[in-house]
PyMOL Python script that loads the backbone (N, CA, C, O; Angstrom):
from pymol import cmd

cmd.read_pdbstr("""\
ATOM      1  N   UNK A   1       1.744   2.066 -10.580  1.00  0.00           N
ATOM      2  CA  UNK A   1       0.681   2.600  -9.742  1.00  0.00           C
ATOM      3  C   UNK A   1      -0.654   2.047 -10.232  1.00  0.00           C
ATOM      4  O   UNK A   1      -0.973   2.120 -11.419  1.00  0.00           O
ATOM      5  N   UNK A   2      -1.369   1.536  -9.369  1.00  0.00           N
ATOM      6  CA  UNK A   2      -3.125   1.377  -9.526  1.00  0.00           C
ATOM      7  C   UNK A   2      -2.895  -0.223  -9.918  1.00  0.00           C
ATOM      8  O   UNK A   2      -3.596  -0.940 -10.631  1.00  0.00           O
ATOM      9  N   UNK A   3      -1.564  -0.558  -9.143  1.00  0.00           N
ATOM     10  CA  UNK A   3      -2.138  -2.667  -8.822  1.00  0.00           C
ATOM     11  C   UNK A   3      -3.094  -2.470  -7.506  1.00  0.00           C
ATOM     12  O   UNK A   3      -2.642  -1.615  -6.744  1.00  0.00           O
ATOM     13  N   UNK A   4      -4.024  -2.929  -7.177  1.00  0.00           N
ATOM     14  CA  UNK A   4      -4.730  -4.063  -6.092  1.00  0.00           C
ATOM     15  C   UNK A   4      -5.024  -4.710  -5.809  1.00  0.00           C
ATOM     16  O   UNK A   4      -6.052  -5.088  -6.371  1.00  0.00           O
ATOM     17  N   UNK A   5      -4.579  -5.436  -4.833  1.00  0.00           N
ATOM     18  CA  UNK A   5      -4.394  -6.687  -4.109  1.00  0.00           C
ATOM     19  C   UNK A   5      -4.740  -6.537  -2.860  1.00  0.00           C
ATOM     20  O   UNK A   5      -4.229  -5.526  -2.379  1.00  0.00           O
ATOM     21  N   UNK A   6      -5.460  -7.180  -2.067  1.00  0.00           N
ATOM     22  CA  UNK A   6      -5.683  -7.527  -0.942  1.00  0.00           C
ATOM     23  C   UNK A   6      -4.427  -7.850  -0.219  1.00  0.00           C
ATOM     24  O   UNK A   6      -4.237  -7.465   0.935  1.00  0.00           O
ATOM     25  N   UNK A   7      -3.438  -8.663  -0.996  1.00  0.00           N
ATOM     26  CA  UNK A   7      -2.072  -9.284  -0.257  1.00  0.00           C
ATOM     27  C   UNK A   7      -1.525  -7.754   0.038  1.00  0.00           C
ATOM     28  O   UNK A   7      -0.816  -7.676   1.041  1.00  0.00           O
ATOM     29  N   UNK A   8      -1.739  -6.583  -0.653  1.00  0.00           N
ATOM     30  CA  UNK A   8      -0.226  -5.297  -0.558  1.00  0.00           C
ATOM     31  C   UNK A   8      -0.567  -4.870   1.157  1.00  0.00           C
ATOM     32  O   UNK A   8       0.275  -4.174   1.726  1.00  0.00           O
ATOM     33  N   UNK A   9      -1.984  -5.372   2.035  1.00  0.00           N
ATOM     34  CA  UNK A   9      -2.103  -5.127   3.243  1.00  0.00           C
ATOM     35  C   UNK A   9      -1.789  -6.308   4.215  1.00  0.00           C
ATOM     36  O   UNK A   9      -2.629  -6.908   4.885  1.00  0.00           O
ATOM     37  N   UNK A  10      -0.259  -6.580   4.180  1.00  0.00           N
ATOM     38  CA  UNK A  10      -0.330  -7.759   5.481  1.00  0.00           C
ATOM     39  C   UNK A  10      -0.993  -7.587   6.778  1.00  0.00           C
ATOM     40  O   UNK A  10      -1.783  -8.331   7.359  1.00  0.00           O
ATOM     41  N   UNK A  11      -0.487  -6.406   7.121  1.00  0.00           N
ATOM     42  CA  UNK A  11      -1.116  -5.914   8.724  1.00  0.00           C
ATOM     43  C   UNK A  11      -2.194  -4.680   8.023  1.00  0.00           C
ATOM     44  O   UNK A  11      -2.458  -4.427   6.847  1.00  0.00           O
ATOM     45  N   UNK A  12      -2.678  -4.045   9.361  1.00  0.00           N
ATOM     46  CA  UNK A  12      -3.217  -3.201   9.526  1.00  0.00           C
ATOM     47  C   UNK A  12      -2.597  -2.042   8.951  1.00  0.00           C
ATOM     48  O   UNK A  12      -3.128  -1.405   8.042  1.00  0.00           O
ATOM     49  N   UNK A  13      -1.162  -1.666   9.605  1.00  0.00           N
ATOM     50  CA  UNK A  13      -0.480  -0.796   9.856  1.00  0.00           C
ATOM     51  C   UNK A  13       0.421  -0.639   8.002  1.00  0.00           C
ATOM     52  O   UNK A  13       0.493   0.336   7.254  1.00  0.00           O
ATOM     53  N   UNK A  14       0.880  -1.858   7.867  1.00  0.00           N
ATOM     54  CA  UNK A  14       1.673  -2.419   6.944  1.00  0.00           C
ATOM     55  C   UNK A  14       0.862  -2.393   5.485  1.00  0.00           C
ATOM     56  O   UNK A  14      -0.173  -3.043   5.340  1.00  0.00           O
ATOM     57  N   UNK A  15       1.486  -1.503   4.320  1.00  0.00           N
ATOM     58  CA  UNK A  15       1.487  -1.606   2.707  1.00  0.00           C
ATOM     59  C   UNK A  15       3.006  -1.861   2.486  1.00  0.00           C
ATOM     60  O   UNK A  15       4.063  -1.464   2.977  1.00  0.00           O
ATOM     61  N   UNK A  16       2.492  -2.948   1.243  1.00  0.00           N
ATOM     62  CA  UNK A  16       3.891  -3.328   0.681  1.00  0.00           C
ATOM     63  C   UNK A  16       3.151  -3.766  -1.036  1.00  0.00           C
ATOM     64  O   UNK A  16       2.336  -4.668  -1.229  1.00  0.00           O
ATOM     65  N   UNK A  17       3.579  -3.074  -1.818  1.00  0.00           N
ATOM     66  CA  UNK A  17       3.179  -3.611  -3.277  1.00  0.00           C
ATOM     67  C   UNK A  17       3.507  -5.096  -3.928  1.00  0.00           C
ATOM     68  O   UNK A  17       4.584  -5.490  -4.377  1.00  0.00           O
ATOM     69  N   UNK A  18       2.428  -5.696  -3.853  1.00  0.00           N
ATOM     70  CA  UNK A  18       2.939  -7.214  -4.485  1.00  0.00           C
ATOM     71  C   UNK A  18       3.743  -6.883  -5.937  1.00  0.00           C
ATOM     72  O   UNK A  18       4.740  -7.474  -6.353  1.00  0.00           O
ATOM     73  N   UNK A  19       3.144  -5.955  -6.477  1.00  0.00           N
ATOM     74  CA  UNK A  19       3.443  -5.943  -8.366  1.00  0.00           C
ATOM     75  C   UNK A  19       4.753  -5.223  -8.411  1.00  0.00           C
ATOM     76  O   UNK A  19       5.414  -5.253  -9.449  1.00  0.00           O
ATOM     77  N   UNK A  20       5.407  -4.213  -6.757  1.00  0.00           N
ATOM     78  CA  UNK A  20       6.613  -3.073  -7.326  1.00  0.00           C
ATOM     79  C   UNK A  20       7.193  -3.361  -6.395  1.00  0.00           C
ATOM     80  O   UNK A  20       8.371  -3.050  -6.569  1.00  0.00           O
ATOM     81  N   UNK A  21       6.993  -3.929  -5.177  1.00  0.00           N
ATOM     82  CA  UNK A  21       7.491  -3.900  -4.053  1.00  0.00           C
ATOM     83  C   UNK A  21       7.365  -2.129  -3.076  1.00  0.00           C
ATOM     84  O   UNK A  21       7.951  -1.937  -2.011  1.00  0.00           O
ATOM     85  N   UNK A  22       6.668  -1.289  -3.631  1.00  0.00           N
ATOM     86  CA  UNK A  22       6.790   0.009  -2.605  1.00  0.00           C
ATOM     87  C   UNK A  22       6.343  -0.644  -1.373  1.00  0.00           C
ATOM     88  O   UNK A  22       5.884  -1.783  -1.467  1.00  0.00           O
ATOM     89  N   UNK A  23       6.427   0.019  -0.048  1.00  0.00           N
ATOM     90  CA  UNK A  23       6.679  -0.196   0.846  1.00  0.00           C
ATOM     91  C   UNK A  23       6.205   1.374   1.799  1.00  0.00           C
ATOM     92  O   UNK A  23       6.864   2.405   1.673  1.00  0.00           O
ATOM     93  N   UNK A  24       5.087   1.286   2.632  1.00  0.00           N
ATOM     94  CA  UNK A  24       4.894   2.649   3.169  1.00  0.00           C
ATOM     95  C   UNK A  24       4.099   2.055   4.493  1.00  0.00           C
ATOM     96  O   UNK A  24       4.208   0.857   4.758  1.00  0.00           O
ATOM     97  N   UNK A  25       3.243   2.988   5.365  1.00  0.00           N
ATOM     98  CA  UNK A  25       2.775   3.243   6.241  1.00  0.00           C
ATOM     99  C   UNK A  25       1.591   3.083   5.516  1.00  0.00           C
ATOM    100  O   UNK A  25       1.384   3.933   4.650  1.00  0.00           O
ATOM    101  N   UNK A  26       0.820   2.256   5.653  1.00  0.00           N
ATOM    102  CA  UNK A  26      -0.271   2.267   5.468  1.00  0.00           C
ATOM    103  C   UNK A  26      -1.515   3.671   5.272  1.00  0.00           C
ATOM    104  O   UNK A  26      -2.303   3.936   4.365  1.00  0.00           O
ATOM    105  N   UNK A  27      -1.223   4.299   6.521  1.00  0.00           N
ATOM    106  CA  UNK A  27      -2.330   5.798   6.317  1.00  0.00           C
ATOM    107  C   UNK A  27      -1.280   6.629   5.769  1.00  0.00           C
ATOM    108  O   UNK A  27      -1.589   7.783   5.476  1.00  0.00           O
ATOM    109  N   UNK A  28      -0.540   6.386   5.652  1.00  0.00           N
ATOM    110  CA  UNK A  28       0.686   7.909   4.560  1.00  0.00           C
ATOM    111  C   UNK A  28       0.455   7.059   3.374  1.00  0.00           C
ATOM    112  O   UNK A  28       0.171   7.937   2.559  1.00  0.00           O
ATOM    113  N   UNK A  29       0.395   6.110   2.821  1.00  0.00           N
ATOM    114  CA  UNK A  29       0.225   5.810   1.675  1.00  0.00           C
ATOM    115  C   UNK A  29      -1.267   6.015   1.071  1.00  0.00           C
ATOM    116  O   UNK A  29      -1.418   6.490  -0.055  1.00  0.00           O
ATOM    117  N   UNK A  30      -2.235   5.672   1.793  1.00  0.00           N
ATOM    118  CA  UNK A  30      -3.766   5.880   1.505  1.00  0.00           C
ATOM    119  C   UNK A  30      -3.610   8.090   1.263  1.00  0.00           C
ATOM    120  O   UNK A  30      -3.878   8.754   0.261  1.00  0.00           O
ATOM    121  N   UNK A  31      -3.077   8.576   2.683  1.00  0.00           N
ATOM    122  CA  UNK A  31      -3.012   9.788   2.293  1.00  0.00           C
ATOM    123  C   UNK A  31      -2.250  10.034   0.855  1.00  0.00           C
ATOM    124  O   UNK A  31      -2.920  10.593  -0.013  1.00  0.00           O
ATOM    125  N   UNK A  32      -1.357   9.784   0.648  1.00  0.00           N
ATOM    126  CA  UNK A  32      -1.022  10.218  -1.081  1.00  0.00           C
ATOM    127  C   UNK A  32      -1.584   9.853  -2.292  1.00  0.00           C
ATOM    128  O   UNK A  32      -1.476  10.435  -3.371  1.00  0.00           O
ATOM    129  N   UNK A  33      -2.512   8.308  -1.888  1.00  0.00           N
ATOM    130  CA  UNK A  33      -3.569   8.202  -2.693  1.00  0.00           C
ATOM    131  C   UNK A  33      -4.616   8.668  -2.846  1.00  0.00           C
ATOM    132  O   UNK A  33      -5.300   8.484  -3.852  1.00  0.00           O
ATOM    133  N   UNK A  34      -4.868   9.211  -2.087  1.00  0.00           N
ATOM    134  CA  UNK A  34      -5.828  10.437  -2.506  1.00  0.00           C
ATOM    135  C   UNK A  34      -5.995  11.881  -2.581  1.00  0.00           C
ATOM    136  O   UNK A  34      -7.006  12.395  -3.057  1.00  0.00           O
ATOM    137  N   UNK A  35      -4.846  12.648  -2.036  1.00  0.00           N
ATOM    138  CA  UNK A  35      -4.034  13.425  -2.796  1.00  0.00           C
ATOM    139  C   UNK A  35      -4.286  13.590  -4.407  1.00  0.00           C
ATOM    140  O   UNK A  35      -3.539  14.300  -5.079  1.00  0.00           O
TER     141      UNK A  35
END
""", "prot")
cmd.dss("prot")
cmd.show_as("cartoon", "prot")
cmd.util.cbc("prot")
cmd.orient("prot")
């Protein structure tokens, strides 16, 4: 937790972790990040 990369946003919609591979919804992932 707490790599950033510009690459983990291909799309808009789309997160994918370059460093772990997680894989989410873009706004459900931002929502648990700040949680």
């Amino acid at each position: 937790m707490g790599h950033c990369a510009k690459e983990n946003r291909l799309t808009q919609a789309e997160f994918r972790c370059t460093a772990c591979g997680h894989a989410a919804h873009a706004d459900v992932n931002a929502a648990i990040n700040i949680w």
